[in-house]
C-alpha positions as CSV (number, residue, x, y, z in Angstrom):
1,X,-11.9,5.8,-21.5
2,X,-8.6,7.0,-19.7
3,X,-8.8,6.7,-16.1
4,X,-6.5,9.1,-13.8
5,X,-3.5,7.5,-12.3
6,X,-1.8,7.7,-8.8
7,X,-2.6,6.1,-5.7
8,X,-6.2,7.3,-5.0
9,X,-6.0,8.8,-9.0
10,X,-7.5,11.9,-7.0
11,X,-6.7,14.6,-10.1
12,X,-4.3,12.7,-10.9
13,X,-2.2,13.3,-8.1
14,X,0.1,11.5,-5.8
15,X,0.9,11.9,-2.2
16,X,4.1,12.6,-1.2
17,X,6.5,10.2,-0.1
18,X,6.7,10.2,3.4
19,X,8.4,8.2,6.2
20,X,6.0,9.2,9.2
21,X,3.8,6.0,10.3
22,X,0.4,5.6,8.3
23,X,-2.7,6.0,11.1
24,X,-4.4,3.0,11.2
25,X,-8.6,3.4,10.4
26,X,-10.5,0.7,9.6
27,X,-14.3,1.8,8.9
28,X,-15.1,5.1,7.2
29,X,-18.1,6.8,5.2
30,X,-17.9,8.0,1.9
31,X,-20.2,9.0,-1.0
32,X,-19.3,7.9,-4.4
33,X,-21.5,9.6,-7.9
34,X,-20.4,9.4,-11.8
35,X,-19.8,12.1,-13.5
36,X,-22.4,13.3,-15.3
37,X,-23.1,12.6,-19.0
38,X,-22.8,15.6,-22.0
39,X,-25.8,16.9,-23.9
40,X,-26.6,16.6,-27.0
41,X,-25.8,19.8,-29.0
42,X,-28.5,21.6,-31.8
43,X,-26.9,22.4,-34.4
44,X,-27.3,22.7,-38.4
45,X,-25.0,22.3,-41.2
46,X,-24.1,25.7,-43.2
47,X,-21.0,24.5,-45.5
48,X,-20.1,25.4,-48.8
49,X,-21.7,22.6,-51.8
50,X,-24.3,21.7,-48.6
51,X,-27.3,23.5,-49.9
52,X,-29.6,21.5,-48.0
53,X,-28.2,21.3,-44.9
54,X,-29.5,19.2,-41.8
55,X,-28.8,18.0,-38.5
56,X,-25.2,18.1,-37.3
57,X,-25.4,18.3,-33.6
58,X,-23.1,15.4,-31.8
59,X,-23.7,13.7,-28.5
60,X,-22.4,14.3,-25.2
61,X,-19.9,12.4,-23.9
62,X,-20.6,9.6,-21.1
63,X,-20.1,10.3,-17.4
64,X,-16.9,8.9,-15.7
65,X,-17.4,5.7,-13.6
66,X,-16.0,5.6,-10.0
67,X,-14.3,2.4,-9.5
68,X,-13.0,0.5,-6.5
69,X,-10.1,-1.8,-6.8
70,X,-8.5,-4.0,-4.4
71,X,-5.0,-3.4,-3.5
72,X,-1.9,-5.5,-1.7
73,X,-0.1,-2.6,-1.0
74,X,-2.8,-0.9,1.1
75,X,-3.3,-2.3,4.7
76,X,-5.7,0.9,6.1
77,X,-8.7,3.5,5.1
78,X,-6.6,6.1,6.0
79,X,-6.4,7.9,2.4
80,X,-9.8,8.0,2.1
81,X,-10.7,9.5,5.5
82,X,-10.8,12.8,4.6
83,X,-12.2,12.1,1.5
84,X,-15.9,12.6,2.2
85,X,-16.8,13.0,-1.8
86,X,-15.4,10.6,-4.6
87,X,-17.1,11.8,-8.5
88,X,-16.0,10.9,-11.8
89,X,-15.2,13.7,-14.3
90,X,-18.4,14.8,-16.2
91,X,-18.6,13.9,-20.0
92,X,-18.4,17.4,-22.3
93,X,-21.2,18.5,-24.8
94,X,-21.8,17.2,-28.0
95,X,-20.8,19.9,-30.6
96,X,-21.7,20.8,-34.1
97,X,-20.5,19.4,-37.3
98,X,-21.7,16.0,-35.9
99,X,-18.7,16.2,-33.1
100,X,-19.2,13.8,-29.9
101,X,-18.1,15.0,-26.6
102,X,-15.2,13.7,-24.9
103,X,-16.2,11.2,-22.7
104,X,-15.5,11.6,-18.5
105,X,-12.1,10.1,-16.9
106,X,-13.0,7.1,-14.6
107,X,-12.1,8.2,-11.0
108,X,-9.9,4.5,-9.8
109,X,-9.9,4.3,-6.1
110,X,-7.7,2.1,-4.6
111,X,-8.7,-0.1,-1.9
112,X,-7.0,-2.1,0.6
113,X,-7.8,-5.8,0.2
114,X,-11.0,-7.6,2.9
115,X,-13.1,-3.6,2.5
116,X,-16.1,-4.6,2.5
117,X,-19.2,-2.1,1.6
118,X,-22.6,-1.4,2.8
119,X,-25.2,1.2,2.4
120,X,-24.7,3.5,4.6
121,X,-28.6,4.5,5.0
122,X,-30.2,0.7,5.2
123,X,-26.5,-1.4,6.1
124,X,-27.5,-3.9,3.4
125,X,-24.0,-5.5,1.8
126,X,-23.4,-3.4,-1.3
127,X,-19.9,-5.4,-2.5
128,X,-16.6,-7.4,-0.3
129,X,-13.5,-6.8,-2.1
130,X,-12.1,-9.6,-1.2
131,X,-9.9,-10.5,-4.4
132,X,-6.4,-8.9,-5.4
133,X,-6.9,-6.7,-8.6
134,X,-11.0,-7.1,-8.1
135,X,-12.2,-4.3,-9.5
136,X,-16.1,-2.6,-8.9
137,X,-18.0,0.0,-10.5
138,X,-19.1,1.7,-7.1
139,X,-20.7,4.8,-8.9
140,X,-21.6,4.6,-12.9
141,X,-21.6,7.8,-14.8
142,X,-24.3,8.9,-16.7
143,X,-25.4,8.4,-20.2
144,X,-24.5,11.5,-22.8
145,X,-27.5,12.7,-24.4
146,X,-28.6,12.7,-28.2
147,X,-27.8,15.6,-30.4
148,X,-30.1,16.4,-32.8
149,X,-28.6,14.4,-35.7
150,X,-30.6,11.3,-33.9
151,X,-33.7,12.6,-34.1
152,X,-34.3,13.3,-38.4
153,X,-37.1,12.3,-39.4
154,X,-38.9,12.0,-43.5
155,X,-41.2,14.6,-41.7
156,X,-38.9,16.7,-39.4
157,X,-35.7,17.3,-41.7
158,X,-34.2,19.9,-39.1
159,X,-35.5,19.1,-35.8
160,X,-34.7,21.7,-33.1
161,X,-34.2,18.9,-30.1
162,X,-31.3,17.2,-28.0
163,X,-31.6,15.0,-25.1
164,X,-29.6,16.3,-21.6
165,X,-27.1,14.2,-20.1
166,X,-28.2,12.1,-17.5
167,X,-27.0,11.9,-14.0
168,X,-24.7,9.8,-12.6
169,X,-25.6,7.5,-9.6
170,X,-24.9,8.9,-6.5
171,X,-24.7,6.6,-3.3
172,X,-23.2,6.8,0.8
173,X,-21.5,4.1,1.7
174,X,-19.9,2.3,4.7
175,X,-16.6,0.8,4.2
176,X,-15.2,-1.8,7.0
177,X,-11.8,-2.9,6.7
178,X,-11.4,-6.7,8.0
179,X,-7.5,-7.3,7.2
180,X,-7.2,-10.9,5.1
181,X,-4.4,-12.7,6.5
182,X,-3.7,-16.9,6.4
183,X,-2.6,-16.6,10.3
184,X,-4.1,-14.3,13.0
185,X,-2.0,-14.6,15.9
186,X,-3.8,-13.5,19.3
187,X,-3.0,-13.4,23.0
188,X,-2.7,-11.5,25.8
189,X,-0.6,-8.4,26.2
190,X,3.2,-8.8,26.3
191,X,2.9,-12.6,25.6
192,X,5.4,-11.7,22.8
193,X,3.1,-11.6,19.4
194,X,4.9,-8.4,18.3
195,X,8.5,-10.3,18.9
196,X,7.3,-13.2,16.7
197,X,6.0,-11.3,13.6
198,X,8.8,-9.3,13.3
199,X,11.7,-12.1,14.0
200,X,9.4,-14.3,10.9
201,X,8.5,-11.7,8.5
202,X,9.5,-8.2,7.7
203,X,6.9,-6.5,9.7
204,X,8.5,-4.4,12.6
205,X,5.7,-3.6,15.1
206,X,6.8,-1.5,18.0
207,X,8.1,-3.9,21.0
208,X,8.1,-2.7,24.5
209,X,7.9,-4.5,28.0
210,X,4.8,-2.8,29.0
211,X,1.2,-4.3,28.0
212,X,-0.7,-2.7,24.9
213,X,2.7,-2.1,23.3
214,X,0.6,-2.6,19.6
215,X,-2.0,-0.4,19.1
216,X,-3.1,-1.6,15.6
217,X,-3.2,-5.0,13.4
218,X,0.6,-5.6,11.7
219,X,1.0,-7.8,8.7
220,X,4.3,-9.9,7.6
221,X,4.6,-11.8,5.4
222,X,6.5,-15.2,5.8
223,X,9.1,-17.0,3.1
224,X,9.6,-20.6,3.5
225,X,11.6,-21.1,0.3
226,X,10.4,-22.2,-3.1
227,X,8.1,-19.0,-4.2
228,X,6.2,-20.3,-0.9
229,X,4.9,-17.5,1.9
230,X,1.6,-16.8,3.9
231,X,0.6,-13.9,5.7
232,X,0.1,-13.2,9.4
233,X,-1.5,-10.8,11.5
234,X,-0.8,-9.6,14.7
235,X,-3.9,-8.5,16.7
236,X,-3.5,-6.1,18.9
237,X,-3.8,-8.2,23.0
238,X,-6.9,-9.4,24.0
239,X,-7.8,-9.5,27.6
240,X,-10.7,-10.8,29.6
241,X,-14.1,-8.9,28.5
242,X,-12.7,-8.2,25.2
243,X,-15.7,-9.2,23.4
244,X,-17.9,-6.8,25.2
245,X,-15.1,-4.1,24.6
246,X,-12.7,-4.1,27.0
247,X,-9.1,-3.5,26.3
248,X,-8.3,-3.2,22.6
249,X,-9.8,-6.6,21.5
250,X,-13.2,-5.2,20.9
251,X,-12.1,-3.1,18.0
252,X,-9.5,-5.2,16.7
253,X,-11.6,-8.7,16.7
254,X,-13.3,-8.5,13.7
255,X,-9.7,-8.9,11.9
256,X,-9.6,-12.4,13.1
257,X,-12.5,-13.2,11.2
258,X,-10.9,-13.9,7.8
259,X,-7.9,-15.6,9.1
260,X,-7.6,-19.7,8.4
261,X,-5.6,-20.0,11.2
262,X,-5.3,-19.1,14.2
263,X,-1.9,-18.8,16.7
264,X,-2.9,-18.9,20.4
265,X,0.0,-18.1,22.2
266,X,0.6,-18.0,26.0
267,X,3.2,-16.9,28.3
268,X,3.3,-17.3,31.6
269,X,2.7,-14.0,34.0
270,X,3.3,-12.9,37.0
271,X,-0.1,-11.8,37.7
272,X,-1.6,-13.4,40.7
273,X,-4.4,-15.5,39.7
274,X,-3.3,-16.1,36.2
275,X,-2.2,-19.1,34.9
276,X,-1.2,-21.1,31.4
277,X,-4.2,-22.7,31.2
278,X,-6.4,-19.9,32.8
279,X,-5.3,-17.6,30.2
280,X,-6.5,-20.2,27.2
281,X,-9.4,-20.8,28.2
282,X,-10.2,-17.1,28.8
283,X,-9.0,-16.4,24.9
284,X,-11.0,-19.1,23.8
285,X,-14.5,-17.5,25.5
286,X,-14.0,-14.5,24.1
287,X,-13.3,-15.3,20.4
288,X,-16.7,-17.9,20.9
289,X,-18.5,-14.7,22.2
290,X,-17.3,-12.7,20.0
291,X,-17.9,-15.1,16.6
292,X,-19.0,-18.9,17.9
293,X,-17.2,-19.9,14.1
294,X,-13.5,-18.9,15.5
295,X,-13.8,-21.6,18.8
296,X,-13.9,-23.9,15.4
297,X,-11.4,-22.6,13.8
298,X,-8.0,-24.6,13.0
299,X,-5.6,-23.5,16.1
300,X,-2.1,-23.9,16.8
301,X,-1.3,-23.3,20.7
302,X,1.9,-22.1,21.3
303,X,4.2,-21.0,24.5
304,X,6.7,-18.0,24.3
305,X,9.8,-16.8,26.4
306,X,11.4,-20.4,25.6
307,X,14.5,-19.0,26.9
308,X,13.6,-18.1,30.1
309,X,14.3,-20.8,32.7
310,X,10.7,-20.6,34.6
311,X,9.3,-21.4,31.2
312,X,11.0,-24.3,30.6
313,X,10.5,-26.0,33.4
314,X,6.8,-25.5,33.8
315,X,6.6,-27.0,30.5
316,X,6.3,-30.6,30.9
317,X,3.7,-30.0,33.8
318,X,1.2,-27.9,31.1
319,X,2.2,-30.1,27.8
320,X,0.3,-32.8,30.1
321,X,-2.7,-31.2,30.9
322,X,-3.2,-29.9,27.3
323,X,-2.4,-33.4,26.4
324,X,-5.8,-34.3,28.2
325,X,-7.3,-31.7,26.6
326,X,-6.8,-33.2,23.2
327,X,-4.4,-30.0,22.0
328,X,-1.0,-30.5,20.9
329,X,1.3,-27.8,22.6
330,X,4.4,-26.1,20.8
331,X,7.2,-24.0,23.1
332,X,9.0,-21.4,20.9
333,X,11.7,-18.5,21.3
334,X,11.6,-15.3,19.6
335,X,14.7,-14.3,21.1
336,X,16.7,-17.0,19.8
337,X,14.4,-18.7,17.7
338,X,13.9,-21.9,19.2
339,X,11.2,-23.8,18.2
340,X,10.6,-21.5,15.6
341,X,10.7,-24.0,12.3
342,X,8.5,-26.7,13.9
343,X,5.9,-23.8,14.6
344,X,6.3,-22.5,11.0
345,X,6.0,-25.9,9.7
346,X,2.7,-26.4,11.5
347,X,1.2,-23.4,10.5
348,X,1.8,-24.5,6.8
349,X,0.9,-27.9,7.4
350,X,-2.6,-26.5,8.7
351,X,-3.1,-23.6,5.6
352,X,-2.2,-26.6,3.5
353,X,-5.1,-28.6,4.6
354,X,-7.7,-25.4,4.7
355,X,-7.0,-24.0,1.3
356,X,-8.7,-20.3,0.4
357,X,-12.4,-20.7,-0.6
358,X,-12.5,-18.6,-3.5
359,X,-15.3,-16.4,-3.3
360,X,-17.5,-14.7,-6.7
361,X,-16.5,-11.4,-7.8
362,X,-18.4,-8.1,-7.4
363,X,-20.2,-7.4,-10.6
364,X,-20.3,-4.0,-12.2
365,X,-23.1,-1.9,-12.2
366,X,-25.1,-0.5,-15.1
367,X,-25.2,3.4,-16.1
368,X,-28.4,4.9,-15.1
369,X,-29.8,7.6,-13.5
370,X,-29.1,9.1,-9.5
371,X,-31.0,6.5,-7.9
372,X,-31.9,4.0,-9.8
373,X,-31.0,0.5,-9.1
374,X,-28.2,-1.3,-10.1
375,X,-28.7,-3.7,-13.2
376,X,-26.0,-5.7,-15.5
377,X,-24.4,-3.5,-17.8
378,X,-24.9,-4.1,-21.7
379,X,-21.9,-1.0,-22.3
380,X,-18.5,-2.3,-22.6
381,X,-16.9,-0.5,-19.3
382,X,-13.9,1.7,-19.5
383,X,-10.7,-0.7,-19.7
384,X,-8.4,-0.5,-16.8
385,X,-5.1,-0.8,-17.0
């Protein structure tokens, strides 16, 4: 069954090329149905040399599916913000001299890797796309009803009855984006996060001296030679009360959640009352409060603004207490990348010893009716390319 092409296969159209920054949206609504399946035509032979006759009515075609698959290239929901209704083409009528309909195109949405889906109307987990290339039937089409050439009986030669296509399921769901990345690298504002990713990786977040420079989550992705790399995420700063949704952290949290790794790092501030170790321990109660699994989580605690001279000489005096503390303590420089490969080396050091849990993949669901529940499918589904 051909499926449309492009990057939502919308009609088979693609969006134009643009250089303008992407908006970043991480949790939509959408309703997804198959198309919906052909009936079955009445018809009766009348050729030449067929005296007899009979039956010749074809069925209708098969609804399209709508399918979700999981893309690298996509990092946001944005594309399918406005798109409040996503339906596979319907499947034509059966026709006479035993002709099937054509069967409906497939409708292949693309979807950024980490969406995970829920039923909009009772928020129980519908599928996590979690997998590159995983693919999902969200919404099957409908069957394509008999024509009449099914129905012929030793009694009934010409029978005068088809069955109607059935309906495609129809269903709302909620789609939450929770970026996958191997590091998630979190601090306070200005502590120099967007510096790092973008002096590692390719990513070029916006970089300003004035707190809540980054808005939204930025991905890079780090080479270290020999076909090896990870991916890191910078989360937007988290301050003090982010867990109860202050500042930006609040939104942005959840995006630590998937992460293997986290990068702590501090930088010391002028603010009065504000310290090194004040400022951990404050990032460390809101991730607990926000998810008591990411106080657990492998860490690497890092200082910034190497350069600067203040920096460097409070260093010792903090390596110590952190020392107590149990925590190994790593300086670095974005600004002229000091420190830089011993932190890179750590990071894979740590995602070598927490390798990826690899997680089932989302089953398809069976054709059936608006409605029904979802069973295993005994139809071969329409190949994907």
């Amino acid at each position: 069954m051909p499926i449309a092409d492009g990057r939502l296969c919308l009609r088979g159209v693609r969006p134009p090329a643009t250089t303008a920054p992407v908006s970043f949206v991480d949790e939509i609504t959408i309703e997804v149905q198959g198309g919906r399946g052909g009936d079955g035509s009445i018809a009766m032979r009348r050729e030449k040399y067929r005296p007899l006759g009979g039956p010749a009515g074809g069925d209708g075609g098969n609804g399209g599916d709508v399918i979700f698959e999981a893309d690298t290239r996509l990092t946001t929901l944005f594309d399918l913000k406005y798109r409040r209704m996503l339906r596979g083409k319907d499947g034509e009528n059966g026709r006479g001299k035993d002709q099937y309909g054509r069967g409906g195109e497939a409708l292949l949405v693309r979807m950024p890797v980490g969406s995970q889906l829920f039923d909009a109307e009772t928020g129980e987990p519908f599928a996590d796309l979690d997998t590159p290339g995983q693919q999902l039937v969200a919404a099957a089409g409908g069957r394509g009803g008999r024509g009449n050439m099914h129905f012929a009986t030793s009694s009934d030669r010409a029978p005068m009855r088809a069955e109607k296509g059935e309906d495609g399921v129809r269903r709302k769901l909620r789609v939450e984006l929770k970026l996958l990345a191997d590091v998630g690298i979190v601090g306070f504002p200005n502590v120099g996060k967007s510096t790092l990713i973008s002096v590692i990786s390719k990513a070029r977040p916006k970089v300003a001296d004035y707190p809540f420079t980054t808005l939204v989550p930025n991905l890079g992705v780090v080479s270290r030679g020999d076909l090896r790399s990870f991916v890191v995420a910078d989360i937007p700063g988290i301050i003090e009360g982010a867990a109860d949704g202050a500042g930006l952290g609040h939104r942005f949290l959840k995006h630590i959640e998937r992460t293997r790794v986290l990068l702590i790092v501090l930088s010391l501030d002028p603010t009065p009352g504000r310290s090194l170790l004040g400022d951990y321990k404050t990032l460390m109660k809101e991730l607990s409060r926000f998810d008591a699994a990411l106080a657990t989580r492998p860490s690497i605690v890092a200082v910034s603004k190497l350069d600067l001279p203040e920096v460097r000489d409070a260093l010792p005096a903090f390596r110590k207490t952190m020392k107590r503390k149990g925590i190994e303590l790593l300086a670095f420089s974005a600004a002229n990348r000091e420190g830089l490969e011993p932190l890179l080396d750590r990071m894979e050091a740590l995602l070598d010893q927490h390798p990826i849990k690899t997680a089932p993949r989302a089953q398809p669901l069976a054709r059936g009716r608006a409605g029904t529940q979802p069973t295993q499918s005994t139809q071969d589904e329409p190949e994907v390319p």
